[in-house]
N, C-alpha and C positions, 0 to 999 in steps of 0.2 A: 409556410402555409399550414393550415390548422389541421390536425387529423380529422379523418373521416370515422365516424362512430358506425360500427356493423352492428348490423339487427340481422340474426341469421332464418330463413324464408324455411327453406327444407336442405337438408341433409342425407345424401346420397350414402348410408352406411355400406351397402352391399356390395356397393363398386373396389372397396379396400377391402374385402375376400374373394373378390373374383378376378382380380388384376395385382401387378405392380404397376403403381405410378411412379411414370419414367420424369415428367415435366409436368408441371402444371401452368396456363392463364387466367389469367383474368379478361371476363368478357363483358362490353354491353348488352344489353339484349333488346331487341326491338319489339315491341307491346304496344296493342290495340287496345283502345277504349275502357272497359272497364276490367281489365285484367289487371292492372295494377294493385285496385281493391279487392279481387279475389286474392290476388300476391298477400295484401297486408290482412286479409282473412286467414292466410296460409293453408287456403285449398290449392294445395299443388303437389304432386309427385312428378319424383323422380325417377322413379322404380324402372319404367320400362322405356324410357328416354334413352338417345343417344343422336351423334354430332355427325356431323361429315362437311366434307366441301365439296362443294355446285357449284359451277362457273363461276370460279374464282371468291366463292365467297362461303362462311361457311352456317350453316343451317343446325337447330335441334330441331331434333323428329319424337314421336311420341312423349314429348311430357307434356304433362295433362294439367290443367287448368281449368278446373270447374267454373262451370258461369256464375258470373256475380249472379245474388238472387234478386234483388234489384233491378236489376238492369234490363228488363222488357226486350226490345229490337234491339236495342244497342249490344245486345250480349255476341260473344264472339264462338267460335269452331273452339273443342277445349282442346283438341288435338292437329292443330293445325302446324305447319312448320314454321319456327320462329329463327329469323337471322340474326346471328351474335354481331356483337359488333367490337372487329379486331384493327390492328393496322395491316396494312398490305403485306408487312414485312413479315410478322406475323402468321399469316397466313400461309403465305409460301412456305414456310417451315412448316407450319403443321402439316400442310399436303405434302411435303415431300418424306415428309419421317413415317406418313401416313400409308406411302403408295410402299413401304419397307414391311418387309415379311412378320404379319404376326400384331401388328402395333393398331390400335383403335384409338375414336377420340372419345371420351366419356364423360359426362356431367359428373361434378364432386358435388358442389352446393349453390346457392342459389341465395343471395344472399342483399340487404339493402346499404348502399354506400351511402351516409346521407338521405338525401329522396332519390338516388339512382337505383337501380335494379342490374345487381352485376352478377354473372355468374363465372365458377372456378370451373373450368375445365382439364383435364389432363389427359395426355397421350398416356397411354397404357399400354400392355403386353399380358396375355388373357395367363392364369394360371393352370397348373395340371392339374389333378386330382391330389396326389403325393404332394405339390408344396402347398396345397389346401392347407394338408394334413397335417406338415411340419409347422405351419404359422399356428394351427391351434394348438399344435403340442408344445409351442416355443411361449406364445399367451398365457396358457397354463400353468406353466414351469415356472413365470415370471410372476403368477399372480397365487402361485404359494410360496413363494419367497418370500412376498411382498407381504403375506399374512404370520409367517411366521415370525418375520421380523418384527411385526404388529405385538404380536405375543410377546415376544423376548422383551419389547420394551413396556411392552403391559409389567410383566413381573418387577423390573424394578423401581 
C-alpha cells in the first residue's frame, strides 16, 4: 500500500512543556460541512482544546474552528464538540489509563492523511513547576553544545 503524504493543519507546541507524553493515537475526526475548508485554510487552534470519553466514545472539546468565510448558513458552531474516531479497543484503554491518577488526554497535531483529517493524540501526565525548569535547562545545555560544536567546526 502506498504511503500516505501528511500536510500538517496545526501544531499543539505547548502541550510538550506542559506534560509528558506517555502514549500517543492516531485519531479520525468527524467534521461538518464546511470545516474541512476552514481545515485547509488553517483556521484552527489547538491552544485551548482537550479530549475525554463520553459514553463510550471519545469527544474534543474547545478547539476552535473558525467559520469558513464563504460559507453563509452552511457555516458551523467553531467550538462545538467534535468525536474522534478510534476503534473500540482503543478506546477502552484510553478510558482506563484515563480514569488513573494524574493522566489526561490531549490534542498533539492535527494533521491531513491524504484527503483524511486525522488527529495525534496522547495520554499525558501534567508537569510540576521544577521539571518545567529542568526541561528548559536540559534544552539549553543542549543547544549550547550544539553551537559550540557549530564553532569548533567553523574554525577548521
Amino acid at each position: 500500500m502506498a504511503e500516505l503524504k501528511e500536510k500538517l493543519i496545526c501544531d499543539n507546541k505547548q502541550v510538550r512543556h506542559e506534560y509528558y507524553l506517555l502514549e500517543t493515537f492516531e485519531a479520525g475526526i468527524e467534521l461538518r460541512g464546511t470545516e474541512v475548508k476552514s481545515l485547509r485554510a488553517g483556521k484552527v487552534s489547538l491552544k485551548e482544546a482537550y479530549a475525554g470519553v463520553q459514553n463510550g466514545q471519545v469527544f474534543i472539546n474547545n478547539m476552535h474552528i473558525s467559520p469558513y468565510e464563504m460559507g453563509n448558513r452552511f457555516n458551523h458552531d467553531p467550538l462545538r464538540p467534535r468525536r474522534l474516531l478510534l476503534h473500540k479497543s482503543e478506546i477502552n484503554k484510553i478510558y482506563s489509563r484515563v480514569r488513573e491518577k494524574g493522566l489526561t488526554l490531549v490534542p498533539v497535531k492535527l494533521y491531513f492523511a491524504g484527503s483524511l483529517v486525522k488527529m495525534q493524540i496522547a495520554l499525558a501526565q501534567g508537569k510540576k513547576l521544577h521539571d518545567k525548569r529542568d526541561t528548559a535547562a536540559a534544552n539549553e545545555a543542549k543547544r549550547t553544545i550544539e553551537r559550540a560544536l557549530k564553532e569548533k567546526q567553523r574554525d577548521f
